[in-house]
N, CA, C and O atoms as CSV, one atom per row, in Angstrom:
chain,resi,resn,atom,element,x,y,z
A,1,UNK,N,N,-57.771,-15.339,123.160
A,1,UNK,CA,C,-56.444,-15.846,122.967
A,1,UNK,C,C,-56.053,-16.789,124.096
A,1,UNK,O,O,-55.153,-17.620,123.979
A,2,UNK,N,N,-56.724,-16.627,125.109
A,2,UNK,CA,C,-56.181,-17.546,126.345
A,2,UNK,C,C,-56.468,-18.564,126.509
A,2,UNK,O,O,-55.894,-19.399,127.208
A,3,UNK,N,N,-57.737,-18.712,125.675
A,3,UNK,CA,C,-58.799,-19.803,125.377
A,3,UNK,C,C,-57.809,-21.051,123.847
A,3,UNK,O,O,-57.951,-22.226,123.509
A,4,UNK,N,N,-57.166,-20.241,123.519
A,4,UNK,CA,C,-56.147,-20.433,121.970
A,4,UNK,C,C,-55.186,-21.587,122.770
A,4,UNK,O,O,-55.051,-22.793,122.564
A,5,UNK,N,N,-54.460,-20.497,123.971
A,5,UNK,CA,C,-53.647,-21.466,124.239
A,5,UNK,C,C,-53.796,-22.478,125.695
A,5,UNK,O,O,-53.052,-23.443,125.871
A,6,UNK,N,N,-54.740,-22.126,126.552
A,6,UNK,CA,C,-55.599,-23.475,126.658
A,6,UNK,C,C,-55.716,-24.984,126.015
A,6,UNK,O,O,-55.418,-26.133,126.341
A,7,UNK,N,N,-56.396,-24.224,124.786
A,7,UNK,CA,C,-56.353,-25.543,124.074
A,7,UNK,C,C,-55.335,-26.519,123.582
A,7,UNK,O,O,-55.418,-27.744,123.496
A,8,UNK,N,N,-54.213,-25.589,123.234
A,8,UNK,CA,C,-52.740,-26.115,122.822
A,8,UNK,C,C,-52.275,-26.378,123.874
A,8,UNK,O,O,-51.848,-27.530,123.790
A,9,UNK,N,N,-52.039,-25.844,125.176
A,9,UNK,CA,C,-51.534,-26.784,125.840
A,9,UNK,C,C,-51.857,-28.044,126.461
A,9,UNK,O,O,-51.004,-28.822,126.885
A,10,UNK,N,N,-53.377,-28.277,126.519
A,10,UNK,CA,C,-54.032,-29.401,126.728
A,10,UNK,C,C,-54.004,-30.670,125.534
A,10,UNK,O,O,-54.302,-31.843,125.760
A,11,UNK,N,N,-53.512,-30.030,124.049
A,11,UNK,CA,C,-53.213,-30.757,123.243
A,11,UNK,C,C,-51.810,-31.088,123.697
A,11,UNK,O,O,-51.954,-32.242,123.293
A,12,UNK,N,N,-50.722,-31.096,124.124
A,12,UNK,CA,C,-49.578,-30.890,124.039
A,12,UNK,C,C,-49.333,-31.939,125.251
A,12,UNK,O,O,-48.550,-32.884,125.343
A,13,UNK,N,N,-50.122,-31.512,125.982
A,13,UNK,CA,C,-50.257,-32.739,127.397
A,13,UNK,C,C,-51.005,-33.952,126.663
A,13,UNK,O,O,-50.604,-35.115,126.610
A,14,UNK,N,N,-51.688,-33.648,126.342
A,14,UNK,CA,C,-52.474,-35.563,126.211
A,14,UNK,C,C,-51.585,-35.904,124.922
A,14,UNK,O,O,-51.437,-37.116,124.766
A,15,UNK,N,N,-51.226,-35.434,124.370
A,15,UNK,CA,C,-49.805,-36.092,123.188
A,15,UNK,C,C,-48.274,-36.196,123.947
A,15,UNK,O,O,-47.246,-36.446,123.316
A,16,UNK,N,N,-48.307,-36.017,125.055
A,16,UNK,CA,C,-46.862,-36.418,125.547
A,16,UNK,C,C,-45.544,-35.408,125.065
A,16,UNK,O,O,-44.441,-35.377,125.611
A,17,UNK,N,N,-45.965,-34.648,123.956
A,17,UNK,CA,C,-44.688,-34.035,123.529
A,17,UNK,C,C,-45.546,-33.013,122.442
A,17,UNK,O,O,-46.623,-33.193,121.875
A,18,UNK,N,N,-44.535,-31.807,122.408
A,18,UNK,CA,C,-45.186,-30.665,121.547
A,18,UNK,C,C,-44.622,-30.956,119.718
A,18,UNK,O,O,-43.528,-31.274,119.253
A,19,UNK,N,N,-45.929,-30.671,119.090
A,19,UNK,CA,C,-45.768,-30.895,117.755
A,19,UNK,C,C,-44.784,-30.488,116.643
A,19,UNK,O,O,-43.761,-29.845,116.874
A,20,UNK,N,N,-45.092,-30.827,115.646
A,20,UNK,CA,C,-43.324,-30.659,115.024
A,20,UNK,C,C,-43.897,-29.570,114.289
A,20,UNK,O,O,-43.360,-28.463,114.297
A,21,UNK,N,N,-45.279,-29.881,113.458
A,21,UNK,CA,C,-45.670,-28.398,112.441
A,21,UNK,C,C,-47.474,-28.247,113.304
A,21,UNK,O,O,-48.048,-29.248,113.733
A,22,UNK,N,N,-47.992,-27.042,113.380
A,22,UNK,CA,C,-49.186,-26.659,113.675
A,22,UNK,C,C,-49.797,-26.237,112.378
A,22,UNK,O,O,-49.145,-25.418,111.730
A,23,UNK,N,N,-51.312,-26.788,111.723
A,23,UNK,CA,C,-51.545,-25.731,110.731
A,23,UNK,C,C,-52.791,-25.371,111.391
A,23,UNK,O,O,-53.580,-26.122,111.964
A,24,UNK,N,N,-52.874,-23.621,111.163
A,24,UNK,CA,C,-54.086,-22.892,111.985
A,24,UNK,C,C,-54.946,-22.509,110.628
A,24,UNK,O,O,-54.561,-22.891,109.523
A,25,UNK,N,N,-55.933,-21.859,110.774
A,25,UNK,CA,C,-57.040,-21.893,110.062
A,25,UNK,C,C,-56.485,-20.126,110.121
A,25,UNK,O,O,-55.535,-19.838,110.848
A,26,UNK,N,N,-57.349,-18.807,109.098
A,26,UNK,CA,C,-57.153,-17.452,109.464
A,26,UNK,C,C,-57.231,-16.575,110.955
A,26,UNK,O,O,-56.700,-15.494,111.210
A,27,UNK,N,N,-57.932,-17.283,111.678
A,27,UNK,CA,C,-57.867,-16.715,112.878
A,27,UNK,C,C,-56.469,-16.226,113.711
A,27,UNK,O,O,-55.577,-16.942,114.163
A,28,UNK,N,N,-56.584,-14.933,113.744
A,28,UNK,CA,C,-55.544,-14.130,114.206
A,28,UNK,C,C,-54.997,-14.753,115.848
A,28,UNK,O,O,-53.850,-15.016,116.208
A,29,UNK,N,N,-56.305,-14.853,116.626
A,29,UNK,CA,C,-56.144,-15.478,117.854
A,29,UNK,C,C,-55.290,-16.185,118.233
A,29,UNK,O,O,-54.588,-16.120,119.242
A,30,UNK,N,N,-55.343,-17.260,117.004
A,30,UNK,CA,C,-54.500,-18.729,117.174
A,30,UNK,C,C,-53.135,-18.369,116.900
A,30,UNK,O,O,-52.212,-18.580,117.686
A,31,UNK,N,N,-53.004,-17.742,115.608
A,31,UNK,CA,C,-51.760,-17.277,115.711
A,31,UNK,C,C,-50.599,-16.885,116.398
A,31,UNK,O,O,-49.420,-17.236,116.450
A,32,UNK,N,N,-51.639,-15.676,117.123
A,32,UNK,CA,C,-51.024,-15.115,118.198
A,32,UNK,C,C,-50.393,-15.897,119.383
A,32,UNK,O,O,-49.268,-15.745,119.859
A,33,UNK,N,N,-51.433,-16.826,119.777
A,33,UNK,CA,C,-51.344,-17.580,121.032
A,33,UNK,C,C,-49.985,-18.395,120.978
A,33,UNK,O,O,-49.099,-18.395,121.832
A,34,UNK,N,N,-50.035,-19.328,119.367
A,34,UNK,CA,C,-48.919,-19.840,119.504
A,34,UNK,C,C,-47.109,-19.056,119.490
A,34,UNK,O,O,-46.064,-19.288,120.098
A,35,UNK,N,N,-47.559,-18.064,118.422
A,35,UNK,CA,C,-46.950,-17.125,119.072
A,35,UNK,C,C,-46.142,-16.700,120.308
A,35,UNK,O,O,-44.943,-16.971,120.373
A,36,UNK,N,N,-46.763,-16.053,121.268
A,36,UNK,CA,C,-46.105,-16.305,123.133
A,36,UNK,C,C,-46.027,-17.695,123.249
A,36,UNK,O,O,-45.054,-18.118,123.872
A,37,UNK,N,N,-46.752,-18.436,122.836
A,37,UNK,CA,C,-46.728,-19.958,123.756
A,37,UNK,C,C,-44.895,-20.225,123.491
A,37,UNK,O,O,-44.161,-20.343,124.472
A,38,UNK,N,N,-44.319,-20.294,122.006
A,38,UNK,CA,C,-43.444,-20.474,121.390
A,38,UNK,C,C,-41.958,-19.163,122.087
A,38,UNK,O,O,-40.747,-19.341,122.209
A,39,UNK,N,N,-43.038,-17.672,122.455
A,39,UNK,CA,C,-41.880,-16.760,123.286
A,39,UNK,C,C,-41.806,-17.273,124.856
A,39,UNK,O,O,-40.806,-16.829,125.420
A,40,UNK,N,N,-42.655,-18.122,125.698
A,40,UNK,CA,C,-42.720,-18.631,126.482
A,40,UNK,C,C,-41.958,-19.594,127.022
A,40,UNK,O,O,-41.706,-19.742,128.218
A,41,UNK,N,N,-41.433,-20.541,125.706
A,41,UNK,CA,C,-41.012,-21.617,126.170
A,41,UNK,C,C,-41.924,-22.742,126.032
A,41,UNK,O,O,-41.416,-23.861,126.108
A,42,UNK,N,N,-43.495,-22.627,125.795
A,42,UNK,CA,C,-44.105,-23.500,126.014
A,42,UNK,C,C,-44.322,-24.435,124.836
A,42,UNK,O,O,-44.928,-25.496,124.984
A,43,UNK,N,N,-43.751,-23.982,123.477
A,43,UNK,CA,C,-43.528,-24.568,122.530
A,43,UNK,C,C,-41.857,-24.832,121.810
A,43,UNK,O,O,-41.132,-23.867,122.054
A,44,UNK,N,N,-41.413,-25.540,121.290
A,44,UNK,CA,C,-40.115,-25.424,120.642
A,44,UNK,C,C,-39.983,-24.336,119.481
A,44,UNK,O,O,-40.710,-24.480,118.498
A,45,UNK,N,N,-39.001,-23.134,119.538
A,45,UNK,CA,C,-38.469,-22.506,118.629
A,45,UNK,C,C,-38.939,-23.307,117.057
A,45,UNK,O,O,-39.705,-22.872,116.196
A,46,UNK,N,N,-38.401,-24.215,117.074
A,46,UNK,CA,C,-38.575,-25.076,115.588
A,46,UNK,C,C,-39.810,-25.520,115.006
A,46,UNK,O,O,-39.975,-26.009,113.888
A,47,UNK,N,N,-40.780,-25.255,116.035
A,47,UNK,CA,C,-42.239,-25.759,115.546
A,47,UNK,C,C,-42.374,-25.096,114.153
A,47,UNK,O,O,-41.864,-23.978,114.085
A,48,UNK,N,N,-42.878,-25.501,113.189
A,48,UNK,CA,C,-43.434,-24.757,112.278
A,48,UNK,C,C,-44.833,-24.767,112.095
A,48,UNK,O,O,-45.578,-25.747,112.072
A,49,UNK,N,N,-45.152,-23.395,111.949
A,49,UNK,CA,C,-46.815,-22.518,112.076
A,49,UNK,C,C,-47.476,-23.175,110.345
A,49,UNK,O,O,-46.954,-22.360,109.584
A,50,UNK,N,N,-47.761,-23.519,110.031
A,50,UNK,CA,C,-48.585,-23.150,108.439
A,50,UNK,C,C,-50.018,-22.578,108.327
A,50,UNK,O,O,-50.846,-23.164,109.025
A,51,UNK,N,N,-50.300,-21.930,107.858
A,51,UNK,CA,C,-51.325,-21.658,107.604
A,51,UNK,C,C,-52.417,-22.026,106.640
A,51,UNK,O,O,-51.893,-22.192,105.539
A,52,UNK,N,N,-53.922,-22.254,106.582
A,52,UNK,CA,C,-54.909,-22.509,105.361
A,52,UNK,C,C,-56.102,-22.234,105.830
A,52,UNK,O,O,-56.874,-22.584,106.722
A,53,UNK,N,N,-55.999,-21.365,104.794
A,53,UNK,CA,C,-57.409,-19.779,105.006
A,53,UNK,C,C,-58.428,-20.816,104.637
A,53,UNK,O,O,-59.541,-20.289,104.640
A,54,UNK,N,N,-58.478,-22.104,104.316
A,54,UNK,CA,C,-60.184,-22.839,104.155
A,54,UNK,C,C,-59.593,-23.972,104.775
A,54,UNK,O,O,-59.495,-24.931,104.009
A,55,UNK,N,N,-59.034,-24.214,106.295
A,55,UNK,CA,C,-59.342,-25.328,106.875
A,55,UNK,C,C,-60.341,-25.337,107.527
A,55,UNK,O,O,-60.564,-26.547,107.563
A,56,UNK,N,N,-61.232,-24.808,108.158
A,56,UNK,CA,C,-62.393,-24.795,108.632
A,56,UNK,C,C,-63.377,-25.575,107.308
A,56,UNK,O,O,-64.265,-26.422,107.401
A,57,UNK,N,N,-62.966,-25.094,106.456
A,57,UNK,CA,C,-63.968,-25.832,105.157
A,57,UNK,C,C,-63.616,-27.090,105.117
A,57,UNK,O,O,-64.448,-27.994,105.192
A,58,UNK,N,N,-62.078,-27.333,104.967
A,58,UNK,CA,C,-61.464,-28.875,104.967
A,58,UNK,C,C,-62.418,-29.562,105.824
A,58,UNK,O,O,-63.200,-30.422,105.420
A,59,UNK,N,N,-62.323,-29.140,107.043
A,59,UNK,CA,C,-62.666,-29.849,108.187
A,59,UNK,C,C,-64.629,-30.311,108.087
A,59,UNK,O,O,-65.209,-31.394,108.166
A,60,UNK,N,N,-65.090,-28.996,107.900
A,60,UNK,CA,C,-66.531,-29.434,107.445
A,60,UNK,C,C,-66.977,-30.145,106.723
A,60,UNK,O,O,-68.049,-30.695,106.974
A,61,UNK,N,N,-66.203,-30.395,105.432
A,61,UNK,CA,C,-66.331,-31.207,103.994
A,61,UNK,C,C,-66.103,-32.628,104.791
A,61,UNK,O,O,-67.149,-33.264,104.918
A,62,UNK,N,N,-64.719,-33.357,105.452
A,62,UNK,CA,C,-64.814,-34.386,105.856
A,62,UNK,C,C,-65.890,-34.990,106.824
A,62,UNK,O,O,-66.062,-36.184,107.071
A,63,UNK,N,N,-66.544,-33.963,107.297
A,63,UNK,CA,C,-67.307,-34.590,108.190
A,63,UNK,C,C,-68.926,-33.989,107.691
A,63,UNK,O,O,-69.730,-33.497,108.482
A,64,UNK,N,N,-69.164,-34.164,106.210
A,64,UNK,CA,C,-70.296,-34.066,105.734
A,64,UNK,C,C,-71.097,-35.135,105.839
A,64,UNK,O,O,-72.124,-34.915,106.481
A,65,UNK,N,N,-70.943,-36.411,105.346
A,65,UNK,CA,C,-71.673,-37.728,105.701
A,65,UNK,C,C,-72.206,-37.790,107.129
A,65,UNK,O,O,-73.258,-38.375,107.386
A,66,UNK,N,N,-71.373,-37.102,108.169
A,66,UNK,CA,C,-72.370,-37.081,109.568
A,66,UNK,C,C,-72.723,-36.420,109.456
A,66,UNK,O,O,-73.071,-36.286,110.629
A,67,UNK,N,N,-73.426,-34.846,108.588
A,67,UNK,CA,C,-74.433,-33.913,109.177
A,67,UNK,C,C,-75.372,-34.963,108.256
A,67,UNK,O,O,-76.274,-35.465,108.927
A,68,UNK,N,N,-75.350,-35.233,107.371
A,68,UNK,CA,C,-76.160,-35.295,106.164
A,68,UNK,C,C,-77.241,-36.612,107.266
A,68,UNK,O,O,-78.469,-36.543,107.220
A,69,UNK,N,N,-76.533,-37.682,108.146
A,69,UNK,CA,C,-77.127,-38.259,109.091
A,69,UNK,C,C,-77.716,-38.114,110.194
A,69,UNK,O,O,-78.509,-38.940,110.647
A,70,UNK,N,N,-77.326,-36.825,110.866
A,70,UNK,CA,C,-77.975,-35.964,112.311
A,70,UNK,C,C,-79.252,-34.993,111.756
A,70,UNK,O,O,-80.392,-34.768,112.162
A,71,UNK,N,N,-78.552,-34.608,110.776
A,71,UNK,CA,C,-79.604,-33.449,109.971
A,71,UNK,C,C,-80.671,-33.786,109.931
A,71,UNK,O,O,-81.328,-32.770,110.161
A,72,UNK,N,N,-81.601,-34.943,109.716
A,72,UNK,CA,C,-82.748,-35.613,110.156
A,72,UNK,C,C,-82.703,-35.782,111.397
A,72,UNK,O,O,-83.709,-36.481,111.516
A,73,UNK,N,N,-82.300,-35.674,112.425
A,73,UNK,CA,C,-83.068,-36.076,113.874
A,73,UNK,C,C,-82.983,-35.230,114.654
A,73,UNK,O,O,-82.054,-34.433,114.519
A,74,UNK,N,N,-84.071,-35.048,115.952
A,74,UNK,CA,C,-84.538,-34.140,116.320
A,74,UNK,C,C,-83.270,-33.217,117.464
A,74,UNK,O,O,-83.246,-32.120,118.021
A,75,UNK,N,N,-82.135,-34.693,117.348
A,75,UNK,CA,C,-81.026,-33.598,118.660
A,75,UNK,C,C,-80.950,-34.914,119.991
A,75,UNK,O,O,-81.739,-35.533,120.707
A,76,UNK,N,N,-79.407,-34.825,119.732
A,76,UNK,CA,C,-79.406,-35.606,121.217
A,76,UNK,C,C,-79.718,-35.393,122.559
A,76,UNK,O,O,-79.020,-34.432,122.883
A,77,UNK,N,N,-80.352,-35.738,123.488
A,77,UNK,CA,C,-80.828,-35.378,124.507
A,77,UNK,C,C,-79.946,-35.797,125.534
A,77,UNK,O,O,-80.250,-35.673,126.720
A,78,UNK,N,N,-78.700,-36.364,125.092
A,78,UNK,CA,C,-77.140,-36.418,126.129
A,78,UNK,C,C,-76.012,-36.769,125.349
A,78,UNK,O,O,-75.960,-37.455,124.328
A,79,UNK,N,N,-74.916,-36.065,126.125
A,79,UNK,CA,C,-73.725,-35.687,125.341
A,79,UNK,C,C,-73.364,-37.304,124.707
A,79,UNK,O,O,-72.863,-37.628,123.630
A,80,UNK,N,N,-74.017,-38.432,126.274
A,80,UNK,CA,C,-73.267,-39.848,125.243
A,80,UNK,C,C,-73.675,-40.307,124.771
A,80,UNK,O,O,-73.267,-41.414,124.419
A,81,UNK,N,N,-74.708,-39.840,124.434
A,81,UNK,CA,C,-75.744,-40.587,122.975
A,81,UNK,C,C,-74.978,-40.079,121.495
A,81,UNK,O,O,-74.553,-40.662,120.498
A,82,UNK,N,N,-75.046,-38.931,121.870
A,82,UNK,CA,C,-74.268,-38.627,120.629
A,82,UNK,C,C,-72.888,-39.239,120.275
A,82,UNK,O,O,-72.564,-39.912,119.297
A,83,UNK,N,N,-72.141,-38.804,121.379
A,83,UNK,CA,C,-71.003,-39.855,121.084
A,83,UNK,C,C,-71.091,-41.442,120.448
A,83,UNK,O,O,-70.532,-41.827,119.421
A,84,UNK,N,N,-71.969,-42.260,121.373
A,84,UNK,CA,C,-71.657,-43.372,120.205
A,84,UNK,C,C,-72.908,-43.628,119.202
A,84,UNK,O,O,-73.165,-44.739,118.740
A,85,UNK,N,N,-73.726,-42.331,118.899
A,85,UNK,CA,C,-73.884,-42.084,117.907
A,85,UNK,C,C,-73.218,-41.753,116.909
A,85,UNK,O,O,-73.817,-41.817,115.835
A,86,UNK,N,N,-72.049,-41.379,116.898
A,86,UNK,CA,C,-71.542,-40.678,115.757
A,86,UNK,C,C,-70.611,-41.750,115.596
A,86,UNK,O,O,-70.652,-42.358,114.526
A,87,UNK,N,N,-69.802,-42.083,116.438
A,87,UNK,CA,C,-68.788,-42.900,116.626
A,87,UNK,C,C,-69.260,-44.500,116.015
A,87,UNK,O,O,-68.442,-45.408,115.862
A,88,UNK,N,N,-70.874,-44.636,115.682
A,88,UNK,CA,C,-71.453,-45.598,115.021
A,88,UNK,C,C,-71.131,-45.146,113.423
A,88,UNK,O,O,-70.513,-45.795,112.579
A,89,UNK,N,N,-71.634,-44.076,113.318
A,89,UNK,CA,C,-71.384,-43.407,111.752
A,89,UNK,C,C,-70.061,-43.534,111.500
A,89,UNK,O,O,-69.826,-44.277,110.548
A,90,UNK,N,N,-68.974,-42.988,112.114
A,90,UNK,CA,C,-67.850,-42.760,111.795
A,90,UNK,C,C,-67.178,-43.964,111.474
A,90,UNK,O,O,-66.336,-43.976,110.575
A,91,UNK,N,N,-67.525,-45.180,112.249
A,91,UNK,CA,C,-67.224,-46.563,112.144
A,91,UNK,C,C,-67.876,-46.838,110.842
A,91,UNK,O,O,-67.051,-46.905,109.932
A,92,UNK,N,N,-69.192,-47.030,110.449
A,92,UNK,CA,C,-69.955,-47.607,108.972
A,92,UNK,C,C,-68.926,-47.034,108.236
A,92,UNK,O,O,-68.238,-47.842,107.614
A,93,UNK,N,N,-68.509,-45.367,108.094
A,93,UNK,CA,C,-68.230,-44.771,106.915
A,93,UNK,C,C,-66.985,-45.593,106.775
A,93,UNK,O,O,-66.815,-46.286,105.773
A,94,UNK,N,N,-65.839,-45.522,108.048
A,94,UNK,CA,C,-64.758,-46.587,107.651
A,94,UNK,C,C,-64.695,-47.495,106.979
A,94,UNK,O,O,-63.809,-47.674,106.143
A,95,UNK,N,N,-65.815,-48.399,107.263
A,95,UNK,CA,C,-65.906,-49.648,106.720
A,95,UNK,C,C,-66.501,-49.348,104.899
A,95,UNK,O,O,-66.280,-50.135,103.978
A,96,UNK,N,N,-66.877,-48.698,104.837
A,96,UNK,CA,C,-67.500,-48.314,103.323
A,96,UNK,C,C,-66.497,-48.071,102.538
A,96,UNK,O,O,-66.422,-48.511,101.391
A,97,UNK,N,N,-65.627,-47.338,103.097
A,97,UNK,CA,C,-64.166,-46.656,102.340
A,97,UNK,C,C,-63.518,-47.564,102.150
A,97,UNK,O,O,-62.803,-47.447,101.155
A,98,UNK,N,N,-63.413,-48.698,102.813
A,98,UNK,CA,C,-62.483,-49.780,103.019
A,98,UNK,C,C,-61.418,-49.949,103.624
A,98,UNK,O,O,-60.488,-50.520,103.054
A,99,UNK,N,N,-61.324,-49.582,104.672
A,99,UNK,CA,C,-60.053,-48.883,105.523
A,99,UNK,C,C,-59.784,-50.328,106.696
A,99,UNK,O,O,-58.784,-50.489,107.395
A,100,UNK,N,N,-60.990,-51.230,106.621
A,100,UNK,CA,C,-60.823,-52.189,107.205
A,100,UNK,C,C,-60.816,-53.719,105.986
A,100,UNK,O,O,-61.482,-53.866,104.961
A,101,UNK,N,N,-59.873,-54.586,106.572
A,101,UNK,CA,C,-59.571,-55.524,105.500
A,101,UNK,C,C,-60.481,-56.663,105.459
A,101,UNK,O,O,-60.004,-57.760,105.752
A,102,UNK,N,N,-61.918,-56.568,105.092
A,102,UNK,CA,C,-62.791,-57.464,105.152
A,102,UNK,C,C,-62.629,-58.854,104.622
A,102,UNK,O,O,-63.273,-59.781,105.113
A,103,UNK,N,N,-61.841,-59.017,103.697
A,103,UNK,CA,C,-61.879,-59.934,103.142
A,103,UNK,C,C,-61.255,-61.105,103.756
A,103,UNK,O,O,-61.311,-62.254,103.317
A,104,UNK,N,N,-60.606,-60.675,104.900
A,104,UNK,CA,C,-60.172,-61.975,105.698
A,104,UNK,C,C,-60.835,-62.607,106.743
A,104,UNK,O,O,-60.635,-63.650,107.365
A,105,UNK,N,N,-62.281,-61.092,106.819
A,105,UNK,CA,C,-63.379,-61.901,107.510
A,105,UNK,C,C,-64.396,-62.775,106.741
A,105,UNK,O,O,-65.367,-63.205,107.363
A,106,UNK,N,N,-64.263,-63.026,105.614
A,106,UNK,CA,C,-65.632,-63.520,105.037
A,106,UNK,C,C,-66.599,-62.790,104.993
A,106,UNK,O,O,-67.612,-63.448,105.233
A,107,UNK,N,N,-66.872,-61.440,104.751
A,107,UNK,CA,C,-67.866,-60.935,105.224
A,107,UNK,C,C,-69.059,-60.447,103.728
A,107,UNK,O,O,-70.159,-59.895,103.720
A,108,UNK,N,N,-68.433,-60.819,102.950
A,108,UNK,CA,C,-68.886,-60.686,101.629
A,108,UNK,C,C,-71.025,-60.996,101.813
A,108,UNK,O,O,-71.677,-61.722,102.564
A,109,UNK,N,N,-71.418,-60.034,100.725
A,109,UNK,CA,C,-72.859,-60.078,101.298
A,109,UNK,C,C,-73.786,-60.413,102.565
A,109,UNK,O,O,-74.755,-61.160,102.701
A,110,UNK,N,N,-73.091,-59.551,103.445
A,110,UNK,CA,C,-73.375,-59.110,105.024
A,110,UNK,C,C,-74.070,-58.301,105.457
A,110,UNK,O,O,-73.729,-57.140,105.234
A,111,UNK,N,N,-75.267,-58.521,106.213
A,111,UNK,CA,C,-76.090,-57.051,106.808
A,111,UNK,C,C,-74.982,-56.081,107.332
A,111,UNK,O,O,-73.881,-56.586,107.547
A,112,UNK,N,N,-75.133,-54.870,107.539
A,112,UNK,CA,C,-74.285,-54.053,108.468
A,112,UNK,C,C,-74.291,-54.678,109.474
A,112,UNK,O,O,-73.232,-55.252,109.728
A,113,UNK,N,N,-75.102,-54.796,110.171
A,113,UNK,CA,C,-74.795,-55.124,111.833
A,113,UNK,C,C,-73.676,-56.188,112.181
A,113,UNK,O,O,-72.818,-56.068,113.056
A,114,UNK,N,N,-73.858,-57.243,111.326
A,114,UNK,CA,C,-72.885,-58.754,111.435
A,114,UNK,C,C,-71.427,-58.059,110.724
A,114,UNK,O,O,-70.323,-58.576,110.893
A,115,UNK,N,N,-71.677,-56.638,109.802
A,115,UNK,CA,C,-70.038,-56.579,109.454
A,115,UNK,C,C,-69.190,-55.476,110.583
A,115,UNK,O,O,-67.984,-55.293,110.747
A,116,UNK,N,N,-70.538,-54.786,111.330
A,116,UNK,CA,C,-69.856,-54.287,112.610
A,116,UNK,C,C,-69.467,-55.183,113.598
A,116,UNK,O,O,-68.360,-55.052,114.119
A,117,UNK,N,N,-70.264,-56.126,113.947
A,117,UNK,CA,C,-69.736,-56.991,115.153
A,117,UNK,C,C,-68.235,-57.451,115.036
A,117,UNK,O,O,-67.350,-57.493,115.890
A,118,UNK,N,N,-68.238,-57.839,113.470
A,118,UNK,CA,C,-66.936,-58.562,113.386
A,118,UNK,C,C,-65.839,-57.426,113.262
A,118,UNK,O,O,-64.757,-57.397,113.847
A,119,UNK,N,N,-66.329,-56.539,112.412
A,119,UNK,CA,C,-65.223,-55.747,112.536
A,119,UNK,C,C,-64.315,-55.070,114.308
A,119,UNK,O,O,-63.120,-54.802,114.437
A,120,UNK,N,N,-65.397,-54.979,115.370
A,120,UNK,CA,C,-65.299,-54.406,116.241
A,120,UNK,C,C,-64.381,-55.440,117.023
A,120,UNK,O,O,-63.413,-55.179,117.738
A,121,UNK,N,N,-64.939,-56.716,116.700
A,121,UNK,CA,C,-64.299,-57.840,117.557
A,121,UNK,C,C,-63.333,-58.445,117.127
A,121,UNK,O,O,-62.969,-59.510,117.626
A,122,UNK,N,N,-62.470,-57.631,115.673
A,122,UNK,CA,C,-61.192,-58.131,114.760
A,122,UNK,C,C,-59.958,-57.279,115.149
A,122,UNK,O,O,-58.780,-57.556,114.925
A,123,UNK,N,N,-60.391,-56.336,115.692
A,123,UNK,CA,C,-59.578,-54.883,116.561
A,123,UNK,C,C,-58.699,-55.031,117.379
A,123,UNK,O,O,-58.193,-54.052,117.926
């Protein structure tokens, strides 16, 4: 539990201000934590808690396209490889979804690499 609110308050600091709704996954822990954090003072009375007994699933499902890409390789051999390893994936998948507005780059029948450069350098 201490580890629960650890984490929330380190969320709470790098966001500048405490959240308006929390949703926790079944874990009793978390609950709890916010819980005192909230009899503490360390959260606002008004926060609202929600709960969803399959966010852990939510959370796995969105980030299936990166196992389905690591799952073949043998394991990063440093924490920042992985990072902008993934942070490479996470970028392609953006661009696949369409979340970036290509069409004002010209980018129409483009290797990946030339639609990352531009995208990175349109930012």
């Amino acid at each position: 539990m201490e580890a629960g609110k650890a984490s929330f308050s380190k969320a709470i600091k790098h966001q500048g201000r405490p959240p308006e709704t929390i949703t926790l996954d079944g874990y009793a822990a978390s609950h709890r934590a916010v819980r005192e954090m909230k009899a503490d003072g360390l959260l606002p009375d008004d926060t609202m808690v929600r709960s969803s007994k399959y966010l852990n699933n939510l959370i796995e499902q969105d980030h299936r396209h990166i196992k389905s890409r690591t799952n073949v390789m043998l394991g990063f051999k440093r924490l920042r490889n992985s990072a902008i390893t993934l942070a490479g994936i996470e970028l392609m998948h953006r661009i696949r979804k369409g979340q970036f507005d290509l069409a004002k780059l010209d980018l129409k029948d483009t290797a990946a690499p030339a639609v990352w450069d531009a995208v990175l350098s349109a930012r």
